[in-house]
C-alpha positions as CSV (number, residue, x, y, z in Angstrom):
1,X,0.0,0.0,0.0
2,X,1.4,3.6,-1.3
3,X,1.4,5.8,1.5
4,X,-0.9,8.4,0.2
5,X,-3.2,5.2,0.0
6,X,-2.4,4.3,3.8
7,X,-2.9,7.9,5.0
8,X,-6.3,7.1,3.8
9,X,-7.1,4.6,5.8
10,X,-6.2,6.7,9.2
11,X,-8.5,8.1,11.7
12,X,-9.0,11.8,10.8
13,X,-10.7,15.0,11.4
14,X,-11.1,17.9,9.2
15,X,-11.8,21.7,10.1
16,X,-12.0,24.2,7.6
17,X,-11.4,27.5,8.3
18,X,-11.8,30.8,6.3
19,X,-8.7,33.1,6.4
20,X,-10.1,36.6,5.0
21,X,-6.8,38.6,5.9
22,X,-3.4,37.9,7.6
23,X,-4.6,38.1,11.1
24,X,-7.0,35.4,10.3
25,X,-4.1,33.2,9.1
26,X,-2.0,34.5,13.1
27,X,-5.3,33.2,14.6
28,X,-4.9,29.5,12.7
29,X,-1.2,29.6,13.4
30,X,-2.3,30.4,17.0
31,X,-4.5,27.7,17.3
32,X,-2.1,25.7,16.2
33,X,0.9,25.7,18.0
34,X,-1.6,25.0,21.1
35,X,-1.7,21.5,19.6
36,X,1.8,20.9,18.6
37,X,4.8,19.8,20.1
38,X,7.9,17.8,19.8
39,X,7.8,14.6,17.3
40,X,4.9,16.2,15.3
41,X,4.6,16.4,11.3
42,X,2.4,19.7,10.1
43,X,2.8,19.0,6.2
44,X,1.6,22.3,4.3
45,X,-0.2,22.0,1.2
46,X,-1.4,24.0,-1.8
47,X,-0.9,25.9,-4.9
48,X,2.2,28.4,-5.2
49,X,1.3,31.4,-3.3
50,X,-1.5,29.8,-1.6
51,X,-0.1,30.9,1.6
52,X,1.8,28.0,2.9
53,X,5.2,29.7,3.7
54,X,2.8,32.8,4.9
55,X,1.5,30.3,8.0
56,X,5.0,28.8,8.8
57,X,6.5,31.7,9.5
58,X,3.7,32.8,11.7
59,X,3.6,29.6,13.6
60,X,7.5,29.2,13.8
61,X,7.0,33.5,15.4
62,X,4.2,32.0,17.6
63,X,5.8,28.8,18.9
64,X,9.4,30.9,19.2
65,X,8.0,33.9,20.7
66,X,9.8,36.3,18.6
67,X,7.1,37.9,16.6
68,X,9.6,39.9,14.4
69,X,11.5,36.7,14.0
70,X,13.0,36.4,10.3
71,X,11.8,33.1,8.5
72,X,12.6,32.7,4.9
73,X,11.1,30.3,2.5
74,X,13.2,27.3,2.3
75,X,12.5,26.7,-0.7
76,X,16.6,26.8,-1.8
77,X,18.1,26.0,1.1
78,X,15.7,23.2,1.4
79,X,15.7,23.1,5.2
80,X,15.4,26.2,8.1
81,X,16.2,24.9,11.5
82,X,14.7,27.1,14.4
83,X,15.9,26.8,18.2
84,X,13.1,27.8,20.8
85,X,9.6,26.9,21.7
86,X,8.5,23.8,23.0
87,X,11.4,22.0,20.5
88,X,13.5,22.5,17.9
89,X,11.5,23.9,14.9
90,X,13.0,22.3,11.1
91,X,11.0,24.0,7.9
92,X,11.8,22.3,4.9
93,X,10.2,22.9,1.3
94,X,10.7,19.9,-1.0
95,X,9.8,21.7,-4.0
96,X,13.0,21.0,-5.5
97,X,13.2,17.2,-4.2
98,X,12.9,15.1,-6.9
99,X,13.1,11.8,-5.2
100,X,12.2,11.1,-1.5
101,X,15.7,9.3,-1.2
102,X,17.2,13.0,-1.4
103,X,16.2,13.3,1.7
104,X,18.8,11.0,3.4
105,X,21.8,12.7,1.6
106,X,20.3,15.6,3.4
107,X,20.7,13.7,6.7
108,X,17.1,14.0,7.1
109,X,16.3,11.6,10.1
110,X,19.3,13.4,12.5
111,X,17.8,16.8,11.8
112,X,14.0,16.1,12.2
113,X,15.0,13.7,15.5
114,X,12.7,14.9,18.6
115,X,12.1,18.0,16.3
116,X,8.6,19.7,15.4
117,X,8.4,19.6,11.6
118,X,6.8,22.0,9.4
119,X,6.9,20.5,5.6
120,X,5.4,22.1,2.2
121,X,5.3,20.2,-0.7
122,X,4.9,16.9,1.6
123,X,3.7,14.7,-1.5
124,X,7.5,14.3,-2.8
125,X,8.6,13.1,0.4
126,X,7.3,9.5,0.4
127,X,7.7,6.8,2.6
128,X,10.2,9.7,4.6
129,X,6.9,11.4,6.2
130,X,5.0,10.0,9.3
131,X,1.4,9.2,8.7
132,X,0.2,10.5,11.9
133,X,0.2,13.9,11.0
134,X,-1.4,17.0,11.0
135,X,-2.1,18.4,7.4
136,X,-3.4,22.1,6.3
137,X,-4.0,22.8,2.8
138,X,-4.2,26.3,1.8
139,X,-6.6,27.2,-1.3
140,X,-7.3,30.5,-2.8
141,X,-11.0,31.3,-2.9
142,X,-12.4,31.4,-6.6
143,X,-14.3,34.5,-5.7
144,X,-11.4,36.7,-3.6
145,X,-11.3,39.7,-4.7
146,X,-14.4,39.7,-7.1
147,X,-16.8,40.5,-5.2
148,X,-17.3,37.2,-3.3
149,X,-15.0,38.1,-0.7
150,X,-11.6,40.4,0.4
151,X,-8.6,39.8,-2.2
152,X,-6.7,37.2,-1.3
153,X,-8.9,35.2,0.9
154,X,-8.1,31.3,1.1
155,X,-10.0,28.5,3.0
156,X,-7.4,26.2,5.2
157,X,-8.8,22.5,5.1
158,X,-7.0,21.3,8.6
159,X,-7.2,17.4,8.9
160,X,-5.7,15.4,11.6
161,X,-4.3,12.0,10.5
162,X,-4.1,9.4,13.2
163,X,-3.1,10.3,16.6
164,X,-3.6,13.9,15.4
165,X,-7.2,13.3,14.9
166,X,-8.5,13.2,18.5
167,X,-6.1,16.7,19.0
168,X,-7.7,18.4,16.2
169,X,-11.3,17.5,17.3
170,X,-10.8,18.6,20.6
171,X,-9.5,21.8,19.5
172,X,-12.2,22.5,17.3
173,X,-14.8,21.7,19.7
174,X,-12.9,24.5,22.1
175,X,-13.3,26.9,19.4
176,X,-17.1,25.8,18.6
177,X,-17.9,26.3,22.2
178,X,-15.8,29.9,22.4
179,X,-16.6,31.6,19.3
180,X,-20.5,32.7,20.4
181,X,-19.5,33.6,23.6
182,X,-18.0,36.5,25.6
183,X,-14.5,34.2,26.2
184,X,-13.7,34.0,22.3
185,X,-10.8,36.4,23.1
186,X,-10.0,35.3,26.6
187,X,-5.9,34.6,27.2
188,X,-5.6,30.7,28.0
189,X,-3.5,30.0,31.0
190,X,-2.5,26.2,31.5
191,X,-4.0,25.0,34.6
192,X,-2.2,22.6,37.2
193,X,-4.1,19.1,36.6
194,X,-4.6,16.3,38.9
195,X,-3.5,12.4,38.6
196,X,-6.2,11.8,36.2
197,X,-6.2,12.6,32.4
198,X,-7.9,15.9,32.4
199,X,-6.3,19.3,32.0
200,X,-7.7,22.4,32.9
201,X,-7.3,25.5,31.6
202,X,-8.4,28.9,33.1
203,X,-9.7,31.7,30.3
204,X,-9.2,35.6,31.6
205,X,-10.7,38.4,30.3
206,X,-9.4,42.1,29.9
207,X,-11.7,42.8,33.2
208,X,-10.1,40.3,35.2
209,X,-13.0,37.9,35.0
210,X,-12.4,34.4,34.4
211,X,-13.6,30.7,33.7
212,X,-12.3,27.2,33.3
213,X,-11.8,25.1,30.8
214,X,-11.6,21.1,31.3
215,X,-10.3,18.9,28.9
216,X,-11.3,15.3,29.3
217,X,-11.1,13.1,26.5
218,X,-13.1,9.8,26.8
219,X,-11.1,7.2,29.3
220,X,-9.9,4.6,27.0
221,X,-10.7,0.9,28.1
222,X,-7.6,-0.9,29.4
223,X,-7.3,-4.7,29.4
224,X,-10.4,-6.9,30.9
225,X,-8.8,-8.1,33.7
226,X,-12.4,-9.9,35.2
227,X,-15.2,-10.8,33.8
228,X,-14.4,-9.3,30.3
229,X,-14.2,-6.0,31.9
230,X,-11.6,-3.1,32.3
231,X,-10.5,-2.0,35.7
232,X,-12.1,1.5,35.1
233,X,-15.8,-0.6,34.3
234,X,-15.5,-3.2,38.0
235,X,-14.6,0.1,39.6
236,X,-17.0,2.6,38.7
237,X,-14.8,4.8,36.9
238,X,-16.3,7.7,34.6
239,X,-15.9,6.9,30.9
240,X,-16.3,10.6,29.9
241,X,-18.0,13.9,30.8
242,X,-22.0,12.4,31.2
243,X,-21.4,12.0,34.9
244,X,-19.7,15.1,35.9
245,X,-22.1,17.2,33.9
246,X,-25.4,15.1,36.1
247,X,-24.1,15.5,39.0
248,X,-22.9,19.0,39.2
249,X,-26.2,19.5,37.9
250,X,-27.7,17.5,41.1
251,X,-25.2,19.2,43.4
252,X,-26.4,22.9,42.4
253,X,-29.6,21.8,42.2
254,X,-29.7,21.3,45.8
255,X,-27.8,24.3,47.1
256,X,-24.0,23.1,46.8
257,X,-21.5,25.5,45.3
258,X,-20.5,23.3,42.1
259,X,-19.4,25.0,38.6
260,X,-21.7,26.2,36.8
261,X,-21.4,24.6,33.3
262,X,-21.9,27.2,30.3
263,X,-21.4,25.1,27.7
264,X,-19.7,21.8,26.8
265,X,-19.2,19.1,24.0
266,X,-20.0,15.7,24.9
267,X,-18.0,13.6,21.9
268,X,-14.4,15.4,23.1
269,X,-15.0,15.8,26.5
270,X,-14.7,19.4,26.5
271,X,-16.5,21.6,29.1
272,X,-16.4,25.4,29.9
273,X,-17.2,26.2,33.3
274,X,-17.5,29.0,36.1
275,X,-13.9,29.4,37.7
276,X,-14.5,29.0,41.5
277,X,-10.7,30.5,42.4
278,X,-7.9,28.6,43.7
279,X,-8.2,29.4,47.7
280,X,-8.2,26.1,49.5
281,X,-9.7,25.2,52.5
282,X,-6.2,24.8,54.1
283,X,-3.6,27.4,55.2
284,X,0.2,27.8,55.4
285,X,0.1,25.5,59.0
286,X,-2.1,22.8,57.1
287,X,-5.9,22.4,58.0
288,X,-8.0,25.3,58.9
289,X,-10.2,23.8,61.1
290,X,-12.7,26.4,60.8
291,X,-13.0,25.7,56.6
292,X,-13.0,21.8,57.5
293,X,-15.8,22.0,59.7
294,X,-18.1,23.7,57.1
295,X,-16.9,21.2,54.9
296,X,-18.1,18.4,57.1
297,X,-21.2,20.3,57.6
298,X,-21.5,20.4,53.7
299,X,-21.3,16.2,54.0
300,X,-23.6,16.0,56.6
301,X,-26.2,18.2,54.4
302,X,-25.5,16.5,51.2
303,X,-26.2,13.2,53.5
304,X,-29.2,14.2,55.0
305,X,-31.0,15.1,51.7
306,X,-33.1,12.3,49.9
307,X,-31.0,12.4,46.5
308,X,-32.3,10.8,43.2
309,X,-30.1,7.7,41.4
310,X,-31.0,9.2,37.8
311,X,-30.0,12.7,36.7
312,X,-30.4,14.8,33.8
313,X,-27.2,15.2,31.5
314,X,-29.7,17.5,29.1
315,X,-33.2,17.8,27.4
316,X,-33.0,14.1,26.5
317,X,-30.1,12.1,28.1
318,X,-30.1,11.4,32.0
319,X,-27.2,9.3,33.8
320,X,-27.7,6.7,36.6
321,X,-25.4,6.6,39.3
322,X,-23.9,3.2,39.8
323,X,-23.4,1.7,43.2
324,X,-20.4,1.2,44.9
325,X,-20.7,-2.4,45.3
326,X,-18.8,-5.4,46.6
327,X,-16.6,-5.9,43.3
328,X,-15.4,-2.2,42.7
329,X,-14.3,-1.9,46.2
330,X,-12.6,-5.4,46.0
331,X,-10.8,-4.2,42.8
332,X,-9.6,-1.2,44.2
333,X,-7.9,-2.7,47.4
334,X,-6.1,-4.9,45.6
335,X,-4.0,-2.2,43.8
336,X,-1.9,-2.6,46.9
337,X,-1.1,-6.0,46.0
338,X,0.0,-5.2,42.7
339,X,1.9,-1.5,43.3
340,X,2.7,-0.7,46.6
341,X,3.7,-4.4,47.8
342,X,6.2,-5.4,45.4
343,X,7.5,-1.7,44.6
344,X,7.4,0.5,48.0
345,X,7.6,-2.5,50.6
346,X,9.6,-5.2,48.4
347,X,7.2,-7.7,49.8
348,X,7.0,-10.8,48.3
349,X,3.6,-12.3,48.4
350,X,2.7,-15.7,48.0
351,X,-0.4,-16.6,45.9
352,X,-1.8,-18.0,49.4
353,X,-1.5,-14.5,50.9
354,X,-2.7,-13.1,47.8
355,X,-6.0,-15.5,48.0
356,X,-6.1,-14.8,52.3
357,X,-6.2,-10.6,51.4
358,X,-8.9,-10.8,48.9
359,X,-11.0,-12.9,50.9
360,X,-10.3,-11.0,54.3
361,X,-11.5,-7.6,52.5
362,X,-14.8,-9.4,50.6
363,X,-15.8,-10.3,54.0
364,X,-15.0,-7.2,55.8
365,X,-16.6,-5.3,53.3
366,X,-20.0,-7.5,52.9
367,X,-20.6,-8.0,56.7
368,X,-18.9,-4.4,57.8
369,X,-21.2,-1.8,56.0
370,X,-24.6,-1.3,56.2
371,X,-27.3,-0.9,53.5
372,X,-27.0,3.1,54.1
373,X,-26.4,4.9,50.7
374,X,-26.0,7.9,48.8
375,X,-24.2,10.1,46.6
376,X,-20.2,9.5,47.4
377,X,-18.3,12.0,45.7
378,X,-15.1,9.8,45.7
379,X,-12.6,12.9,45.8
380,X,-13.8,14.7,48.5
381,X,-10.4,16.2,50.5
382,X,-8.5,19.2,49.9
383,X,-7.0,19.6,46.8
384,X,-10.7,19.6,44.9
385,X,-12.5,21.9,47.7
386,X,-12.7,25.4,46.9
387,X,-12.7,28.2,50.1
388,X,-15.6,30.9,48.6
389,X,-15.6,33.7,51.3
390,X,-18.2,35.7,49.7
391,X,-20.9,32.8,50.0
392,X,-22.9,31.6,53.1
393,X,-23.3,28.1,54.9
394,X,-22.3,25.1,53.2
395,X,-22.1,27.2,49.8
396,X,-18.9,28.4,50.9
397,X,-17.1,25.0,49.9
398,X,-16.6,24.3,46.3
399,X,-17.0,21.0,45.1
400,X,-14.6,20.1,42.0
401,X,-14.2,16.8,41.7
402,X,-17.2,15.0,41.7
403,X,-17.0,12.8,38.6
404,X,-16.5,9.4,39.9
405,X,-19.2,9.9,41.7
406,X,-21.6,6.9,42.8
407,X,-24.0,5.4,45.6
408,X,-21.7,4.4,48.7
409,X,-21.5,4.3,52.7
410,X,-21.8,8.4,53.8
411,X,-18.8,7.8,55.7
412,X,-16.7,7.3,52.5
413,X,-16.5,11.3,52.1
414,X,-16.0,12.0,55.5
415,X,-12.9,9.7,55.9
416,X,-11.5,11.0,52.3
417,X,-11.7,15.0,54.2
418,X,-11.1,13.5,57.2
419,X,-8.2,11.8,56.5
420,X,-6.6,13.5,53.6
421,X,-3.8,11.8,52.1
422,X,-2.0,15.3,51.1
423,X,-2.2,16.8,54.4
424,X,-1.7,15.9,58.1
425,X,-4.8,15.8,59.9
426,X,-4.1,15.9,63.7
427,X,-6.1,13.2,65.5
428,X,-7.8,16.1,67.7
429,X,-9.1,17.9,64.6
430,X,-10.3,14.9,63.4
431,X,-12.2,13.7,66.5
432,X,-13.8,17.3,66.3
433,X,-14.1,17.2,62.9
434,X,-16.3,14.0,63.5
435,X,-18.2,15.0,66.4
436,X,-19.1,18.0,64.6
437,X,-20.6,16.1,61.3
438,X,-22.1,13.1,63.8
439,X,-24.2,16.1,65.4
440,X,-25.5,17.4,62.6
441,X,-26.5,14.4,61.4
442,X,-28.4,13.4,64.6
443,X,-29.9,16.7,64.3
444,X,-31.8,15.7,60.7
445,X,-32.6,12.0,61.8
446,X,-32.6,11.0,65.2
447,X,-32.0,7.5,64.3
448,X,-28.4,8.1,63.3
449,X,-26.4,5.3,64.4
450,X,-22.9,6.4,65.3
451,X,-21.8,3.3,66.5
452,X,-22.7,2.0,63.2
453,X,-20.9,5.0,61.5
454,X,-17.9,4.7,63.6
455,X,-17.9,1.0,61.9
456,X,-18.1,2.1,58.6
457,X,-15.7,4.6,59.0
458,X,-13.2,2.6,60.2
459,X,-13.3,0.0,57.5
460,X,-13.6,2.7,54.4
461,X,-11.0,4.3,55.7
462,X,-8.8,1.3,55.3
463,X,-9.7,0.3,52.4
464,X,-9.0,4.0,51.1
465,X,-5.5,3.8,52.5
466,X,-4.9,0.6,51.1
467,X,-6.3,2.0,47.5
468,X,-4.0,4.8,47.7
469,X,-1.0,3.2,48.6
470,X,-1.8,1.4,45.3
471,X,-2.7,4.1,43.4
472,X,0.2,6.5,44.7
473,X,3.0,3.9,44.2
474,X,1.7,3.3,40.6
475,X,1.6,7.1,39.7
476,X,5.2,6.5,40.7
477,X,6.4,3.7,39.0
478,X,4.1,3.2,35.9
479,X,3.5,7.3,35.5
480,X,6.6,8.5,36.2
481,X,5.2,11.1,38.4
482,X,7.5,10.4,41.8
483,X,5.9,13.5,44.2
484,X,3.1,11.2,45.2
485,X,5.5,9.5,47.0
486,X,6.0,12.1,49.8
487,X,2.2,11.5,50.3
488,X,2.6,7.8,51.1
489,X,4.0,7.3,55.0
490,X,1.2,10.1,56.0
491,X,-1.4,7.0,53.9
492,X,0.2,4.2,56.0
493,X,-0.3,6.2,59.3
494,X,-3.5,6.7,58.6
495,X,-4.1,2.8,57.5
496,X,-2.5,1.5,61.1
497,X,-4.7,3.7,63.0
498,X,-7.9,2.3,61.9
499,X,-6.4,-1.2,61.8
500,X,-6.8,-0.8,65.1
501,X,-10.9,-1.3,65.2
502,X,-12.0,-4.5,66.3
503,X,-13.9,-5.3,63.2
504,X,-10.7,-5.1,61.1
505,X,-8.9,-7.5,63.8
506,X,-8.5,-10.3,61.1
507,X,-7.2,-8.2,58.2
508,X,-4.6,-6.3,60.4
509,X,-3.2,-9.6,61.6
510,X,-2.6,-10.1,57.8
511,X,-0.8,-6.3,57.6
512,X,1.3,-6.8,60.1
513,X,3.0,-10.4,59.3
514,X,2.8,-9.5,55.7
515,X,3.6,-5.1,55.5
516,X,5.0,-4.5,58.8
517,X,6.3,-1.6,57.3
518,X,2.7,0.0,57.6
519,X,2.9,-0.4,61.8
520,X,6.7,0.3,61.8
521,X,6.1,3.5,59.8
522,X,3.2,4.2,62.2
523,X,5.0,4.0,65.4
């Protein structure tokens, strides 16, 4: 198969985009360069003087950022190589190639290495060109400059080949969703993410007013690794934007300060979104007990209120929210056996102590918690609450991260604020802390059990330890992303302390002669 023929075959997306002037072609060069980076092929087609050489130079300005930046045609030289940006920049023009195999006399692969690579004339360079790629070809409008249109307007067909396609979609929906609104001209600031795949971006106005942006492509589905299924599927992981959209929806409906969403695109995952701020509900000395206990009180609200299963996404489309059952909390515990034991404690297991751990927690888990449900937010702890001063009550916490979100024990979110993996929270504050949130709740329903609460709490919050050792070691070791490390002897403190309730007695006779390091850690 030739490769024009092969590039056929690839995933692609197409955009078109009508450049009436030369600021129209800085915008597309703009837009551009937010998608591109080291490694990528941008292969610039069209007639002579369609305005290839005219977008190159205001791309390699833009991705350089020297806007007075001198960038000839190649056409003679055959190559420009630019330093700067996000990596080196090559712009070649095979105009005057007259067989791909040129290319290697002109030491080709060396120069275009880990490069960005900006090629006109990419049809002469054969089997030498990638076929994930990102293509633009430039025509001149048949009525520019007779009275269809301003002289020398041209139409840019921008199609994303391969791994490019799902880049170029996404960026396109971004502009779909700006162009009618007020944030069309915003400045984009990248945002800090979080250990998941989104990315956030917050849009500012001349006034100072901003929003957010999140980015969250659809979760791809792993391996099945039990019956047929992913890990993100046993779990009760969101597969894309549906479930945050419901229940932020659900959460405002009800009085809680979530996002509002102005607009989003369900196929790329793409959302734009009230900006709550940045101040957290901690301070410089760690928790601020005063923002933690309207966070508890926020729980014990949210708790209190007779919440619906099914939620509207829009006009048509409602989400359920699944149930945090037996098999997605079993899944999740046993990320410790396959992370943190053989990589942070060099433990060796046995398949026998493998089998004794799964069965242990199945147990626990089935004769441990009550029936009592309702929304668990999953990521309820400080780095997704918001601090909003201006607000009253429980609106004064802003709720982030809510898209795992599914029908659990109450006292899941209160051990996740409770016992916050990020930041030490001193056994006094959290007594208080508790007390505080067990009041209120007897307040709404005198038949609160906290005996039965104090159960619950103490085996969630195990089995949260024990997920995040897991999850924090794999970050680590699979994701390269070592910081969650620091995090990990504050998550085995926390797991030793509520070993210590008698209805975990059987499983913490299996931490200690198996992960003593979690007790020695602890002492």
């Amino acid at each position: 198969m030739g490769a024009e023929a092969e590039l056929a075959t690839r995933p692609e997306t197409v955009w078109l985009r009508r450049l009436v002037d030369e600021a129209a072609t800085e915008a597309l060069a703009a837009d551009i360069a937010e998608l591109v980076g080291a490694g990528d092929l941008i292969t610039l087609s069209g007639d002579l003087g369609a305005g290839k050489t005219t977008f190159a130079r205001a791309l390699i300005r833009r991705l350089t950022g020297e806007p007075n930046l001198e960038v000839p045609s190649p056409t003679f030289l055959l190559m420009q190589i630019y330093d700067g940006g996000p990596a080196p920049i090559v712009h070649a023009d095979f105009y005057r190639i007259e067989r791909p195999d040129d290319l290697v006399e002109l030491g080709w692969d060396e120069a275009t290495d880990g490069a960005l690579v900006l090629v006109e004339w990419p049809d002469r360079g054969g089997r030498h060109l990638g076929l994930d790629r990102l293509d633009i070809k430039f025509t001149l409008d048949p009525a520019s400059g007779a009275g269809g249109g301003p002289a020398g307007s041209r139409t840019a067909t921008v199609t994303g080949f391969g791994a490019f396609a799902a880049r170029l979609a996404r960026a396109k929906a971004i502009q779909d969703i700006l162009e009618p609104t007020s944030w069309r001209d915003a400045q984009r600031h990248f945002m800090q993410g979080d250990a998941s795949t989104r990315s956030f971006e917050r849009l500012v106005k001349d006034d100072g007013s901003s929003a957010v942006l999140m980015i969250a492509p659809q979760r791809p589905d792993g391996p099945p690794i039990r019956y047929g299924k992913p890990y993100s599927a046993i779990a009760r992981l969101a597969e894309d934007i549906r479930p945050f959209i419901a229940v932020d929806k659900g959460l405002r409906s009800h009085g809680f300060s979530a996002p509002e969403i102005y607009a989003f695109d369900l196929s790329t995952g793409v959302i734009l979104m009230e900006d709550l701020g940045s101040e957290p509900i901690i301070n410089d000395a760690g928790v601020d007990v005063e923002r933690y206990v309207s966070a508890a009180s926020a729980l014990a609200r949210l708790h209190a209120t007779a919440l619906p299963d099914v939620l509207p996404i829009g006009d048509d489309e409602t989400y359920r929210i699944p149930t945090y059952d037996l098999d997605a909390l079993s899944i999740e515990v046993e990320l410790l056996l396959d992370w943190y034991a053989p990589h942070c404690a060099r433990a060796q297991l046995s398949s026998g102590a493998k089998a004794t751990f799964v069965n242990l927690w199945r147990r626990t888990l089935t004769e441990g918690l009550t029936t009592d449900s309702t929304w668990t937010l999953r990521d309820y702890h400080s780095p997704n609450l918001i601090w909003l001063p201006r607000r009253q009550g429980v609106a004064q916490v802003g709720m982030v991260d809510f898209q795992d979100c599914v029908l659990g024990h109450p006292a899941y979110d209160v051990v996740s604020l409770l016992q916050d993996a990020r930041v030490d929270v001193p056994d006094a504050a959290e007594l208080k802390l508790l007390s505080h949130y067990a009041r209120l709740r007897r307040e709404a329903d005198a038949g609160f059990d906290m005996g039965d609460f104090a159960r619950a709490y103490a085996i969630l919050g195990a089995q949260r330890a024990t997920k995040i050792l897991g999850i924090f070691t794999r970050l680590n070791v699979r994701d390269h992303k070592p910081h969650y490390l620091a995090h990990i002897p504050r998550v085995e403190k926390y797991l030793a302390k509520d070993m210590n309730h008698p209805v975990l007695a059987e499983l913490k006779i299996w931490y200690e002669t198996n992960l003593p390091r979690i007790f020695e850690i602890a002492a």
